[in-house]
LOFI-985633 format. One record per residue (C-alpha): y, x, z; residue number from 1. Coordinates in steps of 0.001 Angstrom, whole numbers, plus 500000, padded with zeros to 6 digits. Example, Ala and Ser with C-alpha at 12.3 -4.5 7.8 and 13.67 -1.06 7.14 Angstrom:
R       yy       xx       zz   num
R   495500   512300   507800     1
R   498940   513670   507140     2
REM end
This chain:
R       yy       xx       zz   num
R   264247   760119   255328     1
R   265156   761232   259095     2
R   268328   761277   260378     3
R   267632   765144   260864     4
R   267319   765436   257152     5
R   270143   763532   256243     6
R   272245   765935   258697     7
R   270646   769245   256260     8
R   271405   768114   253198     9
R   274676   767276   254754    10
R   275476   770476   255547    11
R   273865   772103   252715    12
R   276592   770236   250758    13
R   279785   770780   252981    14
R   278914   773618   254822    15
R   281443   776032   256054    16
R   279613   778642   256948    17
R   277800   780929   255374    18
R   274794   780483   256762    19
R   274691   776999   255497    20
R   275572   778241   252324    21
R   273125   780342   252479    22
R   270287   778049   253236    23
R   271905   775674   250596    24
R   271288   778523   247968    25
R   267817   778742   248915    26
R   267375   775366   248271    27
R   269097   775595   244676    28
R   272205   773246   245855    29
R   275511   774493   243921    30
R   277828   774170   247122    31
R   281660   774722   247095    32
R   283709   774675   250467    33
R   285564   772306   250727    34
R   289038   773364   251171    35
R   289697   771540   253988    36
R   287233   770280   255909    37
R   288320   768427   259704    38
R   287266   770490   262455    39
R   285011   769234   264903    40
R   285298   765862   263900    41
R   283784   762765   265597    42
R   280950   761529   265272    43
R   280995   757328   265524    44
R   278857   754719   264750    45
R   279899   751793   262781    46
R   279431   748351   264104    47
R   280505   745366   263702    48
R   283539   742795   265151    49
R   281132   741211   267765    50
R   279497   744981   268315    51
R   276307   744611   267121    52
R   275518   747936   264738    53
R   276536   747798   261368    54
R   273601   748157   258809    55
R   273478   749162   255657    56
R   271697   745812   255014    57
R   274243   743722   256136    58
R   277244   745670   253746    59
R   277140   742612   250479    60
R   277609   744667   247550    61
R   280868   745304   246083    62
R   281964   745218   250297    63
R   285811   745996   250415    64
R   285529   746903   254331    65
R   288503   748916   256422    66
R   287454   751082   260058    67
R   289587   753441   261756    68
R   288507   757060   261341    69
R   289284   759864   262373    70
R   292376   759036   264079    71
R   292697   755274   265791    72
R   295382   755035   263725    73
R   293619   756350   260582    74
R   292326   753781   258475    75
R   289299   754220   255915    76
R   287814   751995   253297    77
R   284149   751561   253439    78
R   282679   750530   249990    79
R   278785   749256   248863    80
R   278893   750211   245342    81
R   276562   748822   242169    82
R   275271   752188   241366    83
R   274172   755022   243345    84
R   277112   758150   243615    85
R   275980   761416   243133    86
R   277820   764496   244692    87
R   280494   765045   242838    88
R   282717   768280   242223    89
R   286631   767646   243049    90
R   289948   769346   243473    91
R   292430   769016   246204    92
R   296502   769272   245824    93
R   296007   772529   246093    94
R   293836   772452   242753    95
R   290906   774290   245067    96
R   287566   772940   244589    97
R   285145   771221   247050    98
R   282212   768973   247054    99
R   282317   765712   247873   100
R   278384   764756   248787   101
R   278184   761375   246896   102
R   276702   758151   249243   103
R   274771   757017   251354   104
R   272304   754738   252493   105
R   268577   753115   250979   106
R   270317   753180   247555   107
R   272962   755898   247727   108
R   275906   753502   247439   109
R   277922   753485   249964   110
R   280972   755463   250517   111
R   284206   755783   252281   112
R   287647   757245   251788   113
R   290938   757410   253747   114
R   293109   754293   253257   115
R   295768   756526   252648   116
R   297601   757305   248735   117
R   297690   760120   247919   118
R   301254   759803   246313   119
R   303363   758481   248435   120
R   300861   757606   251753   121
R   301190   753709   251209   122
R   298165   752661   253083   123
R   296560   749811   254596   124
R   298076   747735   257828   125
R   297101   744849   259740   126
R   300503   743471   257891   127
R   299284   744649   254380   128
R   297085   746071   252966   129
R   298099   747865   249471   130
R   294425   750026   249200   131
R   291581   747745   248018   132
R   288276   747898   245934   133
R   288044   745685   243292   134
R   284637   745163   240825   135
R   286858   743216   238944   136
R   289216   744475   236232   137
R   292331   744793   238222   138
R   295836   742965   235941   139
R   297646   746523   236927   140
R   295684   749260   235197   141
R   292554   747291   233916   142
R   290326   749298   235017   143
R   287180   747490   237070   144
R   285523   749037   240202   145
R   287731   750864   241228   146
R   290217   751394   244392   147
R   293642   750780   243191   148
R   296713   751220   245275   149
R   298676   748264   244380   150
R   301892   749993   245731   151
R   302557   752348   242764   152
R   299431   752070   240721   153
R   297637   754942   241610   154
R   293578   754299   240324   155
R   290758   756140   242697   156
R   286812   756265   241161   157
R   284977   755596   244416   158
R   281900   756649   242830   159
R   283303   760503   241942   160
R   284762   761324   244821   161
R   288070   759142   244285   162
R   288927   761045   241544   163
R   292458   759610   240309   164
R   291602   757452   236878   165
R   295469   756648   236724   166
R   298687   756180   238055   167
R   301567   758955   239921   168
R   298765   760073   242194   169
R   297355   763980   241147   170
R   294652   764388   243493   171
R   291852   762493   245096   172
R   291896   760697   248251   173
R   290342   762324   251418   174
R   287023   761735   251436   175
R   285245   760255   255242   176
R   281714   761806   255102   177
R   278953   759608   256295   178
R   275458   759351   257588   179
R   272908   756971   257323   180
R   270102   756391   259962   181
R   266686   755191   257816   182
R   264863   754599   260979   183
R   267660   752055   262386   184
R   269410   751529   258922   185
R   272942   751916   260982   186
R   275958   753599   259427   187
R   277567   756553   261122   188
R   281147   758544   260421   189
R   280690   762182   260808   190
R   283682   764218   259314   191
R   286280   764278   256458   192
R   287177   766838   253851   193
R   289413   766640   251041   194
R   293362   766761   251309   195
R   294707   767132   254486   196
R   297899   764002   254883   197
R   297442   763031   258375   198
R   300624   764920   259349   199
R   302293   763279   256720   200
R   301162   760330   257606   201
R   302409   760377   261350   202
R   305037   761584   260614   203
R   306633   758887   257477   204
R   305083   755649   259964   205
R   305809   757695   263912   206
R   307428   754276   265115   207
R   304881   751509   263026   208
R   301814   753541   264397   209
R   303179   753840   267984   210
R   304181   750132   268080   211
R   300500   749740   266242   212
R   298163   751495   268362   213
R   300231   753038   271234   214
R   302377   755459   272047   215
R   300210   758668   272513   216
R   296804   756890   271292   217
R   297661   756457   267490   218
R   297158   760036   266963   219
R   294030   760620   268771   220
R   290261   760514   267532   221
R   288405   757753   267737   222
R   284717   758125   269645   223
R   281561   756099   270190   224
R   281970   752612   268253   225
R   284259   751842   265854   226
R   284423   748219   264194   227
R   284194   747864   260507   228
R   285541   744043   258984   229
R   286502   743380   255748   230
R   289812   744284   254835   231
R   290701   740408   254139   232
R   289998   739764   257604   233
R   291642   742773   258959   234
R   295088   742597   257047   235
R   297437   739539   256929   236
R   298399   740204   253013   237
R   295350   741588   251338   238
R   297331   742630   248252   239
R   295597   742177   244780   240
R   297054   744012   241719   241
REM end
């Protein structure tokens, strides 16, 4: 499969417009608008701390990874799941529907979601990190592969969309959309849709994110390579609930 045709179906799926729509009819895709879908959003590739390109090759499976996207100070949790996802309908605070497009990749398994809660916007730092993946049954909820945020127990189904499984959390963590090059087997980050928090976000941490990533840069989007590294490696206290 071509890049190019990874880009259609793309857009057949989360479309905005209504001629993608349309041509997503034609093709006999259900497709739902997301209702909220980042405009104009960057397009980065994913590499690697030494910045060599990230392949989907080199992700082990059950990969608990964190990037920045699509703010520096954004971060995102890049997964390699045991089963491929398919696209998956989901609801956002607002209870409006939308489409997340399932993964990516040789096996459709990898997928990526803002590091963010959805209840209360505990997320994951170079000092902590209270989002993680776990294939294991986690001693919290006991539920296995699954992203749990160990800060109030809030349970995500990476493979539907992050659909909450349990916890205070009542919607599904925004969703980073990504792309998969077959001819180069690199990873690319291409938009997000899902619930809008960001403002939230910079808002509740203004003076962590500043100190973090800079005064003005923290709140602007990231562009051409952006390392991926497993969370372990990226935060000091990899928290495991």
């Amino acid at each position: 499969m071509t890049e190019k045709t990874d880009r259609r179906q793309f857009i057949r799926l989360c479309g905005r417009t209504a001629a993608a729509m349309a041509v997503a009819r034609a093709a006999g895709h259900r497709v739902i608008a997301p209702a909220f879908a980042l405009e104009n959003p960057p397009r980065v590739r994913l590499v690697k701390a030494d910045g060599s390109p990230l392949k989907a090759k080199d992700l082990p499976l059950h990969a608990n990874w964190i990037f920045h996207y699509p703010y520096h100070s954004s971060p995102a949790l890049l997964i390699k799941l045991d089963d491929p996802a398919p696209p998956t309908e989901v609801e956002d605070k607002d209870g409006k529907a939308y489409t997340w497009p399932g993964g990516v990749g040789p096996d459709k398994n990898i997928v990526a979601y803002a590091a963010i809660c959805a209840h209360a916007l505990s997320y994951d730092s170079k000092e902590t990190a209270f989002l993680n993946y776990r294939r294991e049954r986690n001693q919290m909820t006991g539920h296995g592969r699954v992203i749990t945020c160990c800060a109030h127990a809030s349970v995500y189904d990476p493979a539907a969309g992050a659909k909450v499984l349990a916890g205070p959390a009542k919607f599904p963590l925004a969703a980073v959309l990504l792309e998969h090059r077959a001819e180069t087997d690199e990873l690319f980050a291409v938009g997000l849709i899902g619930s809008e928090l960001y403002g939230e976000f910079f808002k509740a941490y203004r003076k962590e994110l500043r100190k973090a990533f800079g005064r003005s840069r923290y709140k602007k989007m990231v562009e051409g390579d952006v390392v991926a590294m497993p969370v372990k490696e990226y935060s000091e206290d990899a928290i495991k609930c």
